[in-house]
LUMMI-926181 format. One record per residue (C-alpha): residue number from 1; residue in one letter; x, y, z. Coordinates in steps of 0.05 Angstrom, whole numbers, plus 5000, padded with zeros to 4 digits. Layout:
REM LUMMI-926181
+-----+------+------+------+------+
| pos | code |    X |    Y |    Z |
+-----+------+------+------+------+
| NUM |    a |    X |    Y |    Z |
...
+-----+------+------+------+------+
This chain:
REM LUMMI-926181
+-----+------+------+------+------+
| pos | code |    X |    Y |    Z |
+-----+------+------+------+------+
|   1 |    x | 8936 | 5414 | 5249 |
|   2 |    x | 8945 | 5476 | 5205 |
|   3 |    x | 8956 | 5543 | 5222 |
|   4 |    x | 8913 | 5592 | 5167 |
|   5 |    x | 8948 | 5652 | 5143 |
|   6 |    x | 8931 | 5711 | 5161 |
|   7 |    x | 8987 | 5757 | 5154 |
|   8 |    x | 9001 | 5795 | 5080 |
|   9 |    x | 9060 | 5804 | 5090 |
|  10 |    x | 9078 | 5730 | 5102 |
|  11 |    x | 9036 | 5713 | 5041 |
|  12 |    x | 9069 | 5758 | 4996 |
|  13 |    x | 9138 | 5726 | 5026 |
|  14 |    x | 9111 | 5661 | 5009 |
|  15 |    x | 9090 | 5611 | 4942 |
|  16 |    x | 9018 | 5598 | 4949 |
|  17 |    x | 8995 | 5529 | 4921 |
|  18 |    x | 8922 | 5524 | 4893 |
|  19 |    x | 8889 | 5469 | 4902 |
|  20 |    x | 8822 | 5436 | 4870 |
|  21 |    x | 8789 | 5384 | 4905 |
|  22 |    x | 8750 | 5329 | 4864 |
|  23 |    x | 8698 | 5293 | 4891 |
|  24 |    x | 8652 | 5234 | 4847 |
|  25 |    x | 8597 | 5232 | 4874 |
|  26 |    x | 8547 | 5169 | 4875 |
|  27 |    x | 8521 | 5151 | 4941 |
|  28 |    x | 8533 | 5221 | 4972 |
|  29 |    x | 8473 | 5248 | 5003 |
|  30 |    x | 8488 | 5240 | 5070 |
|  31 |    x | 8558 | 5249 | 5072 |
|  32 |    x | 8573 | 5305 | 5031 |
|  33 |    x | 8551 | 5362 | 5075 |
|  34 |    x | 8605 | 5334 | 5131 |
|  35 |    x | 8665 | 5319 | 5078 |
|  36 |    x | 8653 | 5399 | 5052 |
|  37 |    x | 8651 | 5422 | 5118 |
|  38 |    x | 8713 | 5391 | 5134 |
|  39 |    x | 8747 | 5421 | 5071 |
|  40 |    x | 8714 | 5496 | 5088 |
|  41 |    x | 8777 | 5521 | 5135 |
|  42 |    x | 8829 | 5505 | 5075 |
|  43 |    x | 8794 | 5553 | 5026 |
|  44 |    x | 8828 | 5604 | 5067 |
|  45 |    x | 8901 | 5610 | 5054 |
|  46 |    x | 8938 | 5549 | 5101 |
|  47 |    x | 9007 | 5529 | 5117 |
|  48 |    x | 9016 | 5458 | 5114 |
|  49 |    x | 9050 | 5413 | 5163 |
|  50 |    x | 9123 | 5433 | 5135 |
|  51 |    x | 9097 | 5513 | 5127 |
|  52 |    x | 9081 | 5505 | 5058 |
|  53 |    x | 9034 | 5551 | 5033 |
|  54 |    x | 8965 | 5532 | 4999 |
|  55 |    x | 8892 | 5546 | 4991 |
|  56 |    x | 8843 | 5507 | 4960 |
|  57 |    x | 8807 | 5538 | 4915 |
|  58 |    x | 8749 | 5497 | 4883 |
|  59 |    x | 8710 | 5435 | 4908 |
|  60 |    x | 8684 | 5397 | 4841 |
|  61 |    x | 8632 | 5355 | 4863 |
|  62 |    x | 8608 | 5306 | 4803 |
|  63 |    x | 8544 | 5276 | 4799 |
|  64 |    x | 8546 | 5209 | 4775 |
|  65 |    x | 8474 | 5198 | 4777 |
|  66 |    x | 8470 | 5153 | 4836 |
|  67 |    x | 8400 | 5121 | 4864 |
|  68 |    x | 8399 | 5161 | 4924 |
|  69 |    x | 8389 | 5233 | 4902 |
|  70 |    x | 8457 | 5260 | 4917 |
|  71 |    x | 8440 | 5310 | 4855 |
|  72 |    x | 8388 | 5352 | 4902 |
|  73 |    x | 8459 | 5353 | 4952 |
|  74 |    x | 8504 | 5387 | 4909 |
|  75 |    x | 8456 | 5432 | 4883 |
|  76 |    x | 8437 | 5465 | 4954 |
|  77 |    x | 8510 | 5457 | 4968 |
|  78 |    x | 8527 | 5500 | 4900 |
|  79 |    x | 8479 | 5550 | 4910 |
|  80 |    x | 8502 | 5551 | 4987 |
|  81 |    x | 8587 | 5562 | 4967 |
|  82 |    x | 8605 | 5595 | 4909 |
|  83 |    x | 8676 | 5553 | 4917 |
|  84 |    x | 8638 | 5486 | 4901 |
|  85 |    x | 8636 | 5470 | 4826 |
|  86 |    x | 8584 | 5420 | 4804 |
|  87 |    x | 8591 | 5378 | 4752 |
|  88 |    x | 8530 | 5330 | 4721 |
|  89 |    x | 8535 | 5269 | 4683 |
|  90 |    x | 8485 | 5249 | 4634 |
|  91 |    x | 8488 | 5178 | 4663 |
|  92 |    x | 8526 | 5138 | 4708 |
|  93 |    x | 8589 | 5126 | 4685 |
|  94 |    x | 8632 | 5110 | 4745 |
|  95 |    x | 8678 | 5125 | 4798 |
|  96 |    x | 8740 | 5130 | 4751 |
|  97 |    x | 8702 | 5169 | 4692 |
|  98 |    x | 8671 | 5217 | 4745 |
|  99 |    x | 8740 | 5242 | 4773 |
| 100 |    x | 8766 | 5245 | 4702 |
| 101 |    x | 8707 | 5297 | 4693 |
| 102 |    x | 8721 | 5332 | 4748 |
| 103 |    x | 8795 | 5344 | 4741 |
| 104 |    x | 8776 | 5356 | 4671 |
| 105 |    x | 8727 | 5428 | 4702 |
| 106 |    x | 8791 | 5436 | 4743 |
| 107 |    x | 8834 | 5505 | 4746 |
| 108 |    x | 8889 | 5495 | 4802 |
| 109 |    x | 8965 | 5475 | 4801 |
| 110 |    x | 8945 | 5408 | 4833 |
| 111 |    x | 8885 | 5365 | 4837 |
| 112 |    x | 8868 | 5316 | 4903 |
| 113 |    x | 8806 | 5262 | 4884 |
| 114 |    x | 8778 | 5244 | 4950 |
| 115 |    x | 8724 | 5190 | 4965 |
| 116 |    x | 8655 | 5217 | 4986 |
| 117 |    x | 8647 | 5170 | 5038 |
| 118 |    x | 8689 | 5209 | 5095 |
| 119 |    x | 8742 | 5148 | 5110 |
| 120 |    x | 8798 | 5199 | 5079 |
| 121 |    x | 8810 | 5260 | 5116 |
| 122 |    x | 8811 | 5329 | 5087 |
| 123 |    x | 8871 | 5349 | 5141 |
| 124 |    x | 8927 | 5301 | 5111 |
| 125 |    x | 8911 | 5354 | 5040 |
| 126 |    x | 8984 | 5389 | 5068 |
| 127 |    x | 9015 | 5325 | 5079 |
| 128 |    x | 9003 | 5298 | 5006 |
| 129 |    x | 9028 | 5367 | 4982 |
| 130 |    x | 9086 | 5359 | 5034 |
| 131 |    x | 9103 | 5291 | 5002 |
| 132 |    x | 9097 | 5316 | 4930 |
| 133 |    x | 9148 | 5379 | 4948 |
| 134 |    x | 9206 | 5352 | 4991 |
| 135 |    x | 9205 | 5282 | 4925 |
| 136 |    x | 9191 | 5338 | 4869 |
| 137 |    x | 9135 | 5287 | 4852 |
| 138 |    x | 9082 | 5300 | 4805 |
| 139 |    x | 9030 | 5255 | 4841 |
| 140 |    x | 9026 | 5224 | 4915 |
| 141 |    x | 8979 | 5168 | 4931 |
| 142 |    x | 8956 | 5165 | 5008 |
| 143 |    x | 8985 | 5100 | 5039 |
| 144 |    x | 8939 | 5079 | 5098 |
| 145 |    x | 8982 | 5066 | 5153 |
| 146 |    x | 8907 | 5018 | 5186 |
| 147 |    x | 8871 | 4965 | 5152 |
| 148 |    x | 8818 | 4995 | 5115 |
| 149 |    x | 8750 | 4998 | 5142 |
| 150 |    x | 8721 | 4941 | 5093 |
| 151 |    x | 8705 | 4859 | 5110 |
| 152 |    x | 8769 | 4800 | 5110 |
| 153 |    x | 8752 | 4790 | 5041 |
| 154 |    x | 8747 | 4846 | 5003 |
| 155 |    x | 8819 | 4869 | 5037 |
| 156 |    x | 8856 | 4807 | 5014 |
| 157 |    x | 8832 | 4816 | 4947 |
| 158 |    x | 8846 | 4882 | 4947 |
| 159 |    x | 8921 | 4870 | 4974 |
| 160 |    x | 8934 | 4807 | 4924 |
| 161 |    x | 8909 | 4855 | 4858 |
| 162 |    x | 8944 | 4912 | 4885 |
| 163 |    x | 9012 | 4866 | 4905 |
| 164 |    x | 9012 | 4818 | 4860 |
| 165 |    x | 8970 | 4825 | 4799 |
| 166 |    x | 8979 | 4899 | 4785 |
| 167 |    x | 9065 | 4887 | 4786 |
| 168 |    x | 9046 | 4830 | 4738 |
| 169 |    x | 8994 | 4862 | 4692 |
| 170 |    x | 9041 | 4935 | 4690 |
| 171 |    x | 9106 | 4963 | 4709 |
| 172 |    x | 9087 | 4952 | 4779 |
| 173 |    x | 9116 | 5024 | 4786 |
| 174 |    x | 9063 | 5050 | 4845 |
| 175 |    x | 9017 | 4997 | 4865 |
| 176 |    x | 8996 | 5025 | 4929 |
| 177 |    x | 8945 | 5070 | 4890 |
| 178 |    x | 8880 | 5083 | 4907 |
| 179 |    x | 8832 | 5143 | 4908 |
| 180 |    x | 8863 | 5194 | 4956 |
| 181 |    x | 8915 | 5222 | 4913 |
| 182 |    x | 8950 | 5292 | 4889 |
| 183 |    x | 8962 | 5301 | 4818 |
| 184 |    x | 8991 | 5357 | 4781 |
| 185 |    x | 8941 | 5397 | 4750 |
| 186 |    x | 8975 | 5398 | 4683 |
| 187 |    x | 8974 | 5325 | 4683 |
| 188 |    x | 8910 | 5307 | 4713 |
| 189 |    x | 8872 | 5348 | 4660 |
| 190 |    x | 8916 | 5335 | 4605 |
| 191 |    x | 8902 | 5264 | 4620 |
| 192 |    x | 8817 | 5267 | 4622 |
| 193 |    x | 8824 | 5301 | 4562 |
| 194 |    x | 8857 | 5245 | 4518 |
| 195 |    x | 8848 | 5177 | 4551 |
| 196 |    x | 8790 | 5137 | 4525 |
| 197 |    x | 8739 | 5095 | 4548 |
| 198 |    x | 8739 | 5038 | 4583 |
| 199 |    x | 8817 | 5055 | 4621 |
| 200 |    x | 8833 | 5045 | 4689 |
| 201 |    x | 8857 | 5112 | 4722 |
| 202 |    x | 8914 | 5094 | 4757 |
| 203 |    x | 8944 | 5052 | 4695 |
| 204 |    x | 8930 | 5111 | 4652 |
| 205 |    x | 8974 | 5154 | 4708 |
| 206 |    x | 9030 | 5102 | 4696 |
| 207 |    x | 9028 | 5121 | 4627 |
| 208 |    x | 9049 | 5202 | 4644 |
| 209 |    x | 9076 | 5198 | 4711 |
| 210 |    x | 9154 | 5163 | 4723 |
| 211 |    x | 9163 | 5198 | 4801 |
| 212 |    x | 9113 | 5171 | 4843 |
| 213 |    x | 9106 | 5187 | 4919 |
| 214 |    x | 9074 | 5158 | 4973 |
| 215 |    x | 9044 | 5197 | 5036 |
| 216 |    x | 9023 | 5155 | 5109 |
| 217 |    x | 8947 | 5170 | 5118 |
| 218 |    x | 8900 | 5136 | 5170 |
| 219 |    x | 8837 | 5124 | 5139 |
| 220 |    x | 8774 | 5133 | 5181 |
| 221 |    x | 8701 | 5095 | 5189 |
| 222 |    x | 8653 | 5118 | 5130 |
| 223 |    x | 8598 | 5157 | 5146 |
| 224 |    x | 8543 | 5121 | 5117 |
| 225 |    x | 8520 | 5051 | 5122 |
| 226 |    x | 8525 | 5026 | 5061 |
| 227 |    x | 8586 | 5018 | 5015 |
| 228 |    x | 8586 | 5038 | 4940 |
| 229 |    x | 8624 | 4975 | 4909 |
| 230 |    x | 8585 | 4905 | 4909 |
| 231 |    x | 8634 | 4852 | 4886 |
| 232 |    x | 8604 | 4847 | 4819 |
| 233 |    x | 8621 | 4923 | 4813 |
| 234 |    x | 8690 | 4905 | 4840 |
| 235 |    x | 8712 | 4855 | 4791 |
| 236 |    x | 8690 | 4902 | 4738 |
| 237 |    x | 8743 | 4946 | 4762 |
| 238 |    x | 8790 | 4885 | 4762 |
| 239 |    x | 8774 | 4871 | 4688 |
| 240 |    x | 8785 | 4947 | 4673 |
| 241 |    x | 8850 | 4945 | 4701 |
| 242 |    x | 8865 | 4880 | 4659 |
| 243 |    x | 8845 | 4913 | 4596 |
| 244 |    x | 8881 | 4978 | 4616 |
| 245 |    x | 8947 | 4943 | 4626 |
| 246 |    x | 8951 | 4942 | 4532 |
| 247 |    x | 8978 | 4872 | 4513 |
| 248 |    x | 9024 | 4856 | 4575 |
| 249 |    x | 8962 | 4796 | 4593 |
| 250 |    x | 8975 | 4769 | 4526 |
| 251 |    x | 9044 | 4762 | 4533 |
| 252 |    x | 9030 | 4740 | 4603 |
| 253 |    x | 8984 | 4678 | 4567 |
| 254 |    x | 9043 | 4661 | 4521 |
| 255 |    x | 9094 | 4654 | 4568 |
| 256 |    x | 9049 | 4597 | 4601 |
| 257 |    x | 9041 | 4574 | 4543 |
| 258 |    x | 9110 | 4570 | 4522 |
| 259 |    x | 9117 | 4543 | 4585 |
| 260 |    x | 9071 | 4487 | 4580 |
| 261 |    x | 9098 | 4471 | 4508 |
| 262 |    x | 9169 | 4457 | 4535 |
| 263 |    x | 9147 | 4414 | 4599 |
| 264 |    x | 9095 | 4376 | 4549 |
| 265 |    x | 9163 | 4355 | 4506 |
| 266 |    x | 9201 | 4333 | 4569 |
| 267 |    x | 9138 | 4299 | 4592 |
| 268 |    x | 9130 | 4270 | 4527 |
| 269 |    x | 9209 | 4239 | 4530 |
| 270 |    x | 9210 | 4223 | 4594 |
| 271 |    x | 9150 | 4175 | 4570 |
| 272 |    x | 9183 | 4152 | 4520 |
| 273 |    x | 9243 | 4131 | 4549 |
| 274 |    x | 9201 | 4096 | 4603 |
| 275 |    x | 9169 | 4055 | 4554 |
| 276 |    x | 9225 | 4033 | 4508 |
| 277 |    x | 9285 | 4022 | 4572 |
| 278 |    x | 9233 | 4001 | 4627 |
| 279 |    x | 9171 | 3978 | 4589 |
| 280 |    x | 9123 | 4012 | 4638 |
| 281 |    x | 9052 | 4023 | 4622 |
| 282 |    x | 9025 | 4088 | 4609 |
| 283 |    x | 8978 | 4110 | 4652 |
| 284 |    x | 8940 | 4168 | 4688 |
| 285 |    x | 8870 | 4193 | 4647 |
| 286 |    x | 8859 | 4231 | 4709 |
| 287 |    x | 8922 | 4273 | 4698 |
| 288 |    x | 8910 | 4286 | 4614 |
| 289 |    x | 8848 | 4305 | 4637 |
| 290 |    x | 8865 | 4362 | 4682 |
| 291 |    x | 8917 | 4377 | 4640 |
| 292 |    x | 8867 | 4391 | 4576 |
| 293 |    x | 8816 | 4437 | 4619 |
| 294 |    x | 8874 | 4475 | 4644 |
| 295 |    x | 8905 | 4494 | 4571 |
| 296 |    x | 8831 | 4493 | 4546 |
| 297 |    x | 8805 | 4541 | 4599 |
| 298 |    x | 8872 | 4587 | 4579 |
| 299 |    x | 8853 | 4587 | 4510 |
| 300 |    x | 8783 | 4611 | 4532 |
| 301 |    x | 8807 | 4666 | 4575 |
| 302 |    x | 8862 | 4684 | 4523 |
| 303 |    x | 8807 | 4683 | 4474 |
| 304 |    x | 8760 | 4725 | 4524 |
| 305 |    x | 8813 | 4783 | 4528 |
| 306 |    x | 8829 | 4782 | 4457 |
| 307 |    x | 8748 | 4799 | 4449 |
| 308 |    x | 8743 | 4853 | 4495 |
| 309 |    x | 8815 | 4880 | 4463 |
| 310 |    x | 8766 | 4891 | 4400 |
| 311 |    x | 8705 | 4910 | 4431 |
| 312 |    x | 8744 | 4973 | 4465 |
| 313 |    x | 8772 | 4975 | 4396 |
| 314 |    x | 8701 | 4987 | 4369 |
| 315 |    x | 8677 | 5031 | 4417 |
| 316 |    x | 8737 | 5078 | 4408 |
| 317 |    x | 8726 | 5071 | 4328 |
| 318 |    x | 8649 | 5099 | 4336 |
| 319 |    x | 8668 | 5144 | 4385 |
| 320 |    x | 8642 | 5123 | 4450 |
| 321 |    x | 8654 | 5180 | 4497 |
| 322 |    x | 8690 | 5165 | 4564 |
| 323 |    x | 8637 | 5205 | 4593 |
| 324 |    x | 8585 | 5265 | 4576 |
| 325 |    x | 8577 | 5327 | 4619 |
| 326 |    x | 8511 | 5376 | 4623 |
| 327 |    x | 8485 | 5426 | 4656 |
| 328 |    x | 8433 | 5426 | 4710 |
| 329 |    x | 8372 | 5461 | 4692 |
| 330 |    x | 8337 | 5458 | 4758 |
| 331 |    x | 8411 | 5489 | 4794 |
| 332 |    x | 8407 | 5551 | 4743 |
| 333 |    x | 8331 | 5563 | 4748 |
| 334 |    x | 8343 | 5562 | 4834 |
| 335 |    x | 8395 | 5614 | 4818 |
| 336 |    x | 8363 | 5658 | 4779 |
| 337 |    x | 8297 | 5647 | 4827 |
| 338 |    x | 8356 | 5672 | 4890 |
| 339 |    x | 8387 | 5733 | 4847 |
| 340 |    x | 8315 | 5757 | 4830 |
| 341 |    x | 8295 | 5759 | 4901 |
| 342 |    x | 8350 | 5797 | 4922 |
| 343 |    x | 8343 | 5844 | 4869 |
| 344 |    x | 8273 | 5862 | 4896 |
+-----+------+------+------+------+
């Protein structure tokens, strides 16, 4: 799909865009060595689909301390390319805190987070960078043009938070997002630097980014058997992306209950004109039943939001870190171990 450069002359002639690939990494062991192999022809100089230069330049693997030793992965795979970065976690802090980490170790003009799991292809890199070009857009989200590779369920809840609930809960402004995306450099790392704990990436790009682009991708089968997300992990990233939308839920709650108020006083007159003109009994328990555990079970939720609006208040106040970064003692002794073998 792309031709590499190989001509200095046409390089010179040309605006080379760096690029810095960032990959959290959790369930990774067996999939990693294929997705890096993939990326190894663009670290040579490429023209993308519409001749655009670009090369990438650094493959920032972060270790978010999954179960199945995807650590001892990225260390052979470090110690094997000096163009992969690795970056360790002290503990696992998830999918969205790992790729703020690793565009935070980031050095390029752009930044693309891709899943570790293979179903997005390292080839459609010069189509996103295509996309953000010819809009002047500052970051692209890949659009799969197929269903994605996941059960009935879990892709109609995926379509009615990204459809409906994310337009409702934000400014709707991109709500195709998902993990293959290009950012700008500038503003992916400006961004891990100062958001806090607890935010949903892509709301946190709404925050910095007004031109948003999309680019067609076909996503492909993952590699390994078993998915990363359970649906308890799932609606944790739901609630993340409630909390990350500021007070727009609250207002949401008030409207309804605005709402409610005004059809309660029509209901209320409508009753009693019924019962002075007509002289009709008032019935219907049933219905002033359902009504109190509906405004009951808002005021719960309202109530439930308004606590974890202060809890993230509290962990931001003590200074909860969005995430914590280390080095890898075992990678630097295996290095040392390599340079003083060749030295002898």
């Amino acid at each position: 799909m792309y031709d590499v450069v190989m001509n200095s002359s046409q390089e010179s002639a040309q605006v080379r865009h760096s690029v810095s690939v960032v990959v959290p990494v959790y369930l990774g062991s067996k999939t990693l060595g294929t997705l890096l192999e993939e990326i190894r022809p663009l670290i040579n100089p490429t023209l993308s689909p519409s001749g655009i230069e670009f090369q990438v330049k650094e493959v920032v693997l972060v270790n978010d301390c999954g179960p199945d030793g995807s650590e001892h992965t990225i260390r052979e795979l470090a110690l094997q390319n000096d163009w992969v970065k690795p970056v360790w976690l002290s503990k696992n802090y998830g999918q969205h805190a790992a790729t703020l980490a690793g565009m935070a170790a980031t050095t390029s003009e752009w930044i693309i987070t891709i899943d570790e799991d293979g179903q997005q292809n390292p080839t459609d890199f010069g189509d996103l960078l295509d996309t953000a070009v010819a809009n002047d857009a500052p970051l692209v989200y890949g659009k799969p043009t197929n269903r994605p590779p996941h059960g009935i369920l879990r892709n109609t809840l995926s379509w009615i938070v990204k459809h409906t609930l994310f337009r409702l809960l934000t400014d709707g402004a991109h709500n195709n997002f998902n993990s293959f995306r290009l950012v700008s450099g500038t503003i992916g790392r400006t961004l891990a630097a100062y958001v806090g704990d607890g935010v949903y990436l892509d709301v946190a790009l709404t925050w910095m980014v007004q031109n948003v682009a999309q680019c067609p991708v076909q996503l492909r089968q993952e590699t390994r058997s078993t998915s990363g997300y359970n649906y308890r992990q799932l609606s944790s990233h739901f609630w993340r992306l409630v909390l990350s939308a500021g007070t727009r839920p609250l207002r949401l709650a008030a409207l309804i209950g605005v709402t409610a108020f005004i059809t309660g006083i029509f209901a209320a007159a409508t009753i009693v004109i019924g019962k002075v003109n007509y002289g009709y009994a008032v019935s219907g328990w049933a219905s002033l039943f359902a009504a109190l555990m509906l405004i009951g079970g808002l005021i719960l939720l309202v109530l439930g939001v308004l606590a974890e609006y202060l809890g993230m208040i509290v962990r931001a106040s003590i200074g909860k870190p969005l995430y914590v970064t280390m080095g890898d003692p075992d990678l630097t002794a295996l290095r040392r171990s390599r340079n003083s073998m060749q030295i002898k």
